[in-house]
N, C-alpha and C positions, 0 to 999 in steps of 0.2 A: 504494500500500500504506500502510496506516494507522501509523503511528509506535507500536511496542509494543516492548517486550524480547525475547517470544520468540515463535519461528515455527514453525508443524506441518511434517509433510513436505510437505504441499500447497505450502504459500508455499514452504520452501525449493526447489520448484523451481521454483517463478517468479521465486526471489529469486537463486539463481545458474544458472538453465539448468541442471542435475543432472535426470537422470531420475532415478525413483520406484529404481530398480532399484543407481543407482549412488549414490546416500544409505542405501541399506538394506547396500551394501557398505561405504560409508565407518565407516558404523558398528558394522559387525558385524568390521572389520578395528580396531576406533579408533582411526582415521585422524584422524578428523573430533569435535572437542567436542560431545555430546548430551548430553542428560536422558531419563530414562526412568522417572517418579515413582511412576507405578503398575507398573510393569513390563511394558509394553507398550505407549504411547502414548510414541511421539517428540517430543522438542522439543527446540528449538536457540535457544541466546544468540545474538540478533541480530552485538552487539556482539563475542563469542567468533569468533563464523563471519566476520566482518570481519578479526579479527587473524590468525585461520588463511590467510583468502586471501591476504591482506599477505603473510605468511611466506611467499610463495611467488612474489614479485616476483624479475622478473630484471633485474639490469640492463642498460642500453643501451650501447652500444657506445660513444657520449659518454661516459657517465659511465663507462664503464672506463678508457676512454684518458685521463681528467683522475683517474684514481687510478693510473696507470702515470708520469704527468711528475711 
């Protein structure tokens, strides 16, 4: 994939594995950071859609135990 800022729904499901159906939920719930400039054409901050998955890191069971000693 070419290195740009922002991605259609096409790429965003090739960029996280999302079907067409559960991107069109993310965003109808806003769940998920979009753009919508014309009012009907999706687009996603690369960079945005990066911090959103982060947020959603769980930790390992190492790292819990070495913030429990």
């Amino acid at each position: 994939m070419e290195n740009k800022n922002f991605l259609t729904v096409e790429e965003m499901m090739k960029y996280t594995g999302f079907s067409q159906k559960q991107i069109y939920k993310l965003t109808s719930t806003r769940t998920i950071p979009h753009y919508k400039p014309s009012g009907r054409k999706l687009f996603f901050k690369k960079d945005e859609i990066d911090k959103w998955i982060n947020r959603g890191r769980i930790d390992t069971f190492e790292e819990l135990s070495k913030e429990i000693v």
